[in-house]
VEXMARDO-916456 format. One record per residue (C-alpha): z, x, y. Coordinates in steps of 0.001 Angstrom, whole numbers, padded with zeros to 6 digits, always signed. Layout:
ZXY/...
//
This chain:
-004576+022779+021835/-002319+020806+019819/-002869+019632+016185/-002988+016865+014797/-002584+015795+011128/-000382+015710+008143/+003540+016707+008728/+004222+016283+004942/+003401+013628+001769/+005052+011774-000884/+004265+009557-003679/+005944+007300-006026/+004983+006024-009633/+007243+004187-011522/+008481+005156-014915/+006863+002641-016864/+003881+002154-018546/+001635-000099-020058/-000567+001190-022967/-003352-000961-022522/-004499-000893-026240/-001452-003237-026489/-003846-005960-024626/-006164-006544-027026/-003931-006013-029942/-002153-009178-028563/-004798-010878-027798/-008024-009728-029606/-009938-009108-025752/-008962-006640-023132/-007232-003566-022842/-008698-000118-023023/-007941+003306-022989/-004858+004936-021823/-002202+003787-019730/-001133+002012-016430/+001697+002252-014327/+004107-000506-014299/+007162-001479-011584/+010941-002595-013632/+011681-005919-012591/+013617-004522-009848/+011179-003248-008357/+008386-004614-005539/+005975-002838-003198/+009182-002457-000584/+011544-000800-002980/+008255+001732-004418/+007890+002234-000685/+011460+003412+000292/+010864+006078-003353/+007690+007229-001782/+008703+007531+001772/+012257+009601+000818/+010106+011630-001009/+007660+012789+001923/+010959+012575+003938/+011999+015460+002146/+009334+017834+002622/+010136+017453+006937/+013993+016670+007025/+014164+017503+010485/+010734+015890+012653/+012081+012438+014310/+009711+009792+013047/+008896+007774+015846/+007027+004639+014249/+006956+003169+010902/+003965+001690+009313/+003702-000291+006003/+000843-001597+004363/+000727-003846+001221/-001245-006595-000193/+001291-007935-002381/+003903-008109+000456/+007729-009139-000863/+008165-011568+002397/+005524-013513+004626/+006323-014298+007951/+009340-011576+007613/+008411-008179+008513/+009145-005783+005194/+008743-003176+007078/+012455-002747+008511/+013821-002919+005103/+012001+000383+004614/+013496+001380+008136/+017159+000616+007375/+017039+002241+004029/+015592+005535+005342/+018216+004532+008719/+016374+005383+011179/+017037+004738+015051/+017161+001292+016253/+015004+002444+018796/+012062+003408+015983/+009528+000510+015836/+008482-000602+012288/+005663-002610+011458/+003833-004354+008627/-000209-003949+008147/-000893-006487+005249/-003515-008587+003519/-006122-006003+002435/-006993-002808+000729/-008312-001448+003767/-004739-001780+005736/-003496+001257+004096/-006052+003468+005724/-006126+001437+008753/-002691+002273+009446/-003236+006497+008315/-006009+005996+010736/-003996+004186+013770/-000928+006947+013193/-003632+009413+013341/-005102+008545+016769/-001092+007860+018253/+000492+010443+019913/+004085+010224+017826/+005214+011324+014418/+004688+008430+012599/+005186+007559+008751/+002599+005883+006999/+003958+003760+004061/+001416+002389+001446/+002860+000375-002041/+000961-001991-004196/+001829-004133-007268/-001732-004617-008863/-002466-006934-012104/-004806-009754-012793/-004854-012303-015693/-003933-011339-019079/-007079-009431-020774/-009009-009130-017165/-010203-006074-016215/-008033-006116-012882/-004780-006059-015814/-006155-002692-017482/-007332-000915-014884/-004671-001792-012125/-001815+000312-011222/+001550-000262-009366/+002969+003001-006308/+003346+003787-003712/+002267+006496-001235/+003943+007884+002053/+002143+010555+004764/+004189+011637+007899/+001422+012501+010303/+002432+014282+013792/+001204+017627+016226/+002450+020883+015224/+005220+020027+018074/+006720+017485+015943/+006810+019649+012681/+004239+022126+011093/+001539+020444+009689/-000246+020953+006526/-003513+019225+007142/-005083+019331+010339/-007325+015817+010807/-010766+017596+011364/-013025+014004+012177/-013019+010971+010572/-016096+007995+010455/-015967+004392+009294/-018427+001560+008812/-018088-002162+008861/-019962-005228+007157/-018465-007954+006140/-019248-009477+002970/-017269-011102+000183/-016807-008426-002267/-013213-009450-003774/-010448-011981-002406/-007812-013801-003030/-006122-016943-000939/-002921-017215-000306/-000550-017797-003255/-002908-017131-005877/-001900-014552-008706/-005181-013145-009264/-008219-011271-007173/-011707-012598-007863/-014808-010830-007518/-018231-010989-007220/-020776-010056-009841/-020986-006006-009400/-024067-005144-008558/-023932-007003-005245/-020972-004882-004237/-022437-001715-004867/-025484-002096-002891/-023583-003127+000184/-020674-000503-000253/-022957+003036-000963/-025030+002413+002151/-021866+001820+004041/-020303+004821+002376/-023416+007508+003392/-023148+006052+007063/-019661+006682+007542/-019913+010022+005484/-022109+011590+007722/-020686+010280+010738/-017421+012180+010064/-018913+015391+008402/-020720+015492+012257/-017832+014742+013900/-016276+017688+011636/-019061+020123+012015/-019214+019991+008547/-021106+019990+005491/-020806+018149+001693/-020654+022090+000471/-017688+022705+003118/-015722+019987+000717/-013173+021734-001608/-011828+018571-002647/-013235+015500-002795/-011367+011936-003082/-013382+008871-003405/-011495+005716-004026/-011738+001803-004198/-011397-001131-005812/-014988-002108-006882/-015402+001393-009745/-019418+000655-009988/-019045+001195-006017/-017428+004635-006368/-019224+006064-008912/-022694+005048-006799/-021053+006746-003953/-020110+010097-006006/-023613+010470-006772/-024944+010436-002986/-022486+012307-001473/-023722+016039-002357/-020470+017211-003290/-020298+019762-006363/-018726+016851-009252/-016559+019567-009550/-014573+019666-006273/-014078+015782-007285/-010340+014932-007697/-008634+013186-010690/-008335+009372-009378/-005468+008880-012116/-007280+005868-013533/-006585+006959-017140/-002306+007561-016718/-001799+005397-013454/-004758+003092-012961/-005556+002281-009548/-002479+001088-006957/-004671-000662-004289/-003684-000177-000486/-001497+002636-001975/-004302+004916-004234/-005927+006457-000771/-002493+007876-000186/-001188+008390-003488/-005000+010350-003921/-004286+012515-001246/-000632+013440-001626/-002102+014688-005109/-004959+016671-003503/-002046+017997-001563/+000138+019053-004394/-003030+021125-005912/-005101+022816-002584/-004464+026242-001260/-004155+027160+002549/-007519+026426+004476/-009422+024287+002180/-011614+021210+003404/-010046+017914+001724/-012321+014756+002269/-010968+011238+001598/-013312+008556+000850/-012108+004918+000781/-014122+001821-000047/-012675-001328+001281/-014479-004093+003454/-016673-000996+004615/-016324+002664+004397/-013390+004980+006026/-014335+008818+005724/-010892+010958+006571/-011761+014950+006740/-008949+017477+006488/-008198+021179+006272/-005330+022464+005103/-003251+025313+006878/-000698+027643+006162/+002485+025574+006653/+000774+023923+003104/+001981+027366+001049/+005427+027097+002624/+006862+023751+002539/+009228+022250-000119/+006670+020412-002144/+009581+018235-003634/+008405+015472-006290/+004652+015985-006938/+002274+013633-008153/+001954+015293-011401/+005862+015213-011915/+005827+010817-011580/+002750+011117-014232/+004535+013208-016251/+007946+011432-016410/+007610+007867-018041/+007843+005645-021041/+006311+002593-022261/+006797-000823-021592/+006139-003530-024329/+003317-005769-023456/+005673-008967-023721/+008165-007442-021242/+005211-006324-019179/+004330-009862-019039/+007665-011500-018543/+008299-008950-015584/+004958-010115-013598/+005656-013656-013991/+002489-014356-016757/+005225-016059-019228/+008644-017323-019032/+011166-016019-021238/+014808-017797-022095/+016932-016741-019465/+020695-015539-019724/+022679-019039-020132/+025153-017788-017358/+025174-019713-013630/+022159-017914-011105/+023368-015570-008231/+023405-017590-005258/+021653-016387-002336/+022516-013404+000105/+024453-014160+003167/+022176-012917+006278/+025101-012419+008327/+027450-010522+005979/+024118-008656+004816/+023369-007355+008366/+026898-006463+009143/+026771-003841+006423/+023535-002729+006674/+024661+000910+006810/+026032+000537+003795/+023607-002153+001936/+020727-000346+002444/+021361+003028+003305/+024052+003474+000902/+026531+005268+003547/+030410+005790+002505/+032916+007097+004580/+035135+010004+004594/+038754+010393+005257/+038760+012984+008385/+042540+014138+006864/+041778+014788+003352/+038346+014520+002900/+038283+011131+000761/+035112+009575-000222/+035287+005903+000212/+032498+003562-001394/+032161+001084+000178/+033218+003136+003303/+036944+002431+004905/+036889+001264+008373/+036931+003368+011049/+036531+006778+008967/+033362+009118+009526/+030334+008249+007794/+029027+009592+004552/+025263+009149+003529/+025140+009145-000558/+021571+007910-000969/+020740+011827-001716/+023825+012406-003819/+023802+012971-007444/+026554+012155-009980/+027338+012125-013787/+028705+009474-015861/+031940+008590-016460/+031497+005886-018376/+029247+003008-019166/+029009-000517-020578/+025919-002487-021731/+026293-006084-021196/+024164-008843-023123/+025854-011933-020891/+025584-011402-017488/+022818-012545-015695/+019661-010336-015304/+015946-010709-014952/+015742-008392-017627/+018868-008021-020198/+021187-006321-020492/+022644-005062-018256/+023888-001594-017925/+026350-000766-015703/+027888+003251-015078/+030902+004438-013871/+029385+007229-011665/+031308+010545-010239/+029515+011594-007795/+029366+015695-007301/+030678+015914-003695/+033538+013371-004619/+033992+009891-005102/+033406+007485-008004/+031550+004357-007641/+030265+001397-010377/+026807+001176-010251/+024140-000384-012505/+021299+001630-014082/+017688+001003-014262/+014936+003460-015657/+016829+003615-018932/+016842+002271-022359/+020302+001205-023084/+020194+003118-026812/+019494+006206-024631/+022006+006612-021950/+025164+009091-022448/+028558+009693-020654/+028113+013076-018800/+024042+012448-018102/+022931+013349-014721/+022048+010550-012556/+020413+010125-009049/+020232+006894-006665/+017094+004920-006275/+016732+002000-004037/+015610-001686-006167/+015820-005316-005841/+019331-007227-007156/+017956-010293-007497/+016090-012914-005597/+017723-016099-004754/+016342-018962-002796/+013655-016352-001321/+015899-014050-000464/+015628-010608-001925/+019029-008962-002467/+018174-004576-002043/+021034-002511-003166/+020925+000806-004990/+020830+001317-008431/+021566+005135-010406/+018940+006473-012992/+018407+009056-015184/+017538+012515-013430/+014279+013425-015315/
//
């Protein structure tokens, strides 16, 4: 009989954070304890997407991903799908379908849940940009990453967690919402959401540990995640786990990512379990979604890659002003130089290959790397290449959402040299000879139109 489950799973945080004690110094109201994770001001749920799916792309290099699924609420397009951007960065087939599930929390497990129950290798892509008004709670305790699971059969790739039955429940009620081209969620006063959500939450819980033949001491790890926190911590209580199996939601380092923490939870729970453990997911959204796995052998064996812990771990802090200035909340002077106009379509699709997948080409006589790549020569994928600087220039003048700019000379280690900006970097810090790595961000945006390119950062 074949199984069915997880292939492999990435995550992506960004480097920044927020310490939120910097709230309420500003402002007298807000904040709290530790930190949250913030996205540069290149960076949107589509770019932290393309991080977290190479990532999980990784860990199964060779299973042929036949869909692609992307779920946001804080989509960079309407009406445009954001989904192929993902596609054409990762280049995969034409022939590979890619679609968007957007709106709500609950589309990121809809769409683990709908690549669960298909009969390809599909890869799940979750990202979310979370923040609220300035001293809100939804500021503190939101979080921006993204999340990635390639689910499959053990035909399409081994698979680490085997989907052992799964339950949801539906009610609708107005919990949280938001209407289109607002900046901020609203909410209802908590107690109302938490006595709709835990009954919800026990139906759905025991539908799956039936359909699982299963009980709450089977559970060796435990996720429970949502957006309304009075919800979760009602459900913790009634779900007869051990509070000990319970794992870390990152609320004090990342805070929580939305449509993305369900995923980014359970690449973590990944990262830590052992072969043949019983991993439950628990997501609160509109209803209840109740995801039971156990983990196999393949799980001791594959290339775990970038874990969870290693994105906590690697960061530095964002000032509160710049914080601001990158979400929009206050608008700073910007560089007196003319604005970028806006990317040509046409010339942009003609080199997607090399806009968004970041391919060269190499001479077949001598072995030449060309970037941008020559016509008519073999190509070269680079977006997995590292380099070292050359050398570098910070400049003050040229237009940026966020001066200055700092642009590298790059040598990269299987040949070729290539100009490239850098993000992820104070400028007092970088160095000729550092070690760099390409990440995939946002130009600039220009009439509505978001120019992707890649940027190098610091390997960390």
């Amino acid at each position: 009989m074949a199984v069915r489950g997880i292939i492999s799973a990435g995550g992506y945080v960004p480097y920044r954070r927020l310490q939120r004690a910097e709230i309420a110094k500003t402002f007298a109201a807000g904040g709290a304890k530790g930190t949250r994770s913030v996205a540069s001001y290149d960076e949107d749920t589509t770019t932290m997407g393309v991080a977290a799916a190479r990532n999980a792309r990784r860990a199964a290099p060779d299973v042929e991903i036949g869909s692609l699924f992307f779920s946001t609420t804080e989509p960079a397009y309407v009406d445009k799908t954001n989904a192929t951007a993902i596609h054409a960065a990762l280049r995969l087939d034409s022939g590979t379908p890619a679609y968007d599930f957007g709106g709500a929390a609950r589309s990121g497990v809809g769409a683990l849940l709908v690549a669960l129950a298909g009969s390809d290798a599909a890869l799940v892509v979750t990202a979310d940009l979370r923040t609220g008004l300035p001293t809100g709670p939804d500021e503190a305790a939101g979080g921006d990453g993204a999340a990635a699971l390639l689910v499959g059969h053990d035909s399409h790739g081994p698979v680490i967690a085997e989907l052992l039955g799964t339950g949801s429940a539906t009610a609708e009620f107005v919990d949280r919402w938001r209407t289109p081209g607002d900046r901020r969620s609203k909410v209802w006063e908590e107690r109302f959401g938490e006595t709709q959500y835990v009954p919800l939450v026990e139906q759905a819980w025991n539908s799956a540990l039936k359909a699982a033949a299963l009980t709450p001491d089977s559970v060796d790890r435990l996720v429970v995640t949502g957006l309304h926190a009075r919800a979760v911590r009602a459900s913790l209580r009634r779900l007869g786990v051990d509070p000990s199996r319970v794992v870390d939601d990152l609320g004090a380092t990342v805070g929580n990512t939305g449509s993305a923490h369900p995923g980014l939870l359970l690449a973590s729970a990944l990262d830590q379990a052992a072969p043949g453990e019983v991993i439950a997911l628990v997501v609160l959204a509109d209803g209840a979604d109740v995801l039971l796995f156990r983990t196999t052998d393949a799980l001791a064996g594959r290339d775990q890659g970038s874990s969870i812990a290693g994105h906590v771990e690697a960061s530095a802090d964002v000032p509160y002003g710049k914080f601001l200035s990158w979400r929009g909340m206050v608008t700073v002077e910007p560089p007196r130089r003319p604005e970028p106009a806006r990317v040509s379509s046409s010339a942009a699709s003609r080199s997607e290959e090399w806009k968004f997948g970041f391919v060269g080409s190499r001479d077949p006589d001598d072995g030449t790397l060309h970037l941008p790549p020559a016509p008519g020569e073999p190509p070269a994928p680079m977006a997995e290449a590292f380099g070292t600087i050359a050398t570098f220039t910070i400049d003050r003048l040229a237009y940026s959402p966020s001066p200055p700019v700092v642009f590298a000379v790059v040598d990269f280690d299987d040949g070729g040299r290539f100009p490239l900006e850098l993000t992820d970097v104070d400028p007092d810090d970088v160095q000729i000879g550092a070690r760099v790595e390409m990440t995939f961000r946002r130009l600039f945006t220009a009439d509505g139109i978001h120019d992707y390119f890649w940027k190098a950062r610091p390997v960390r």
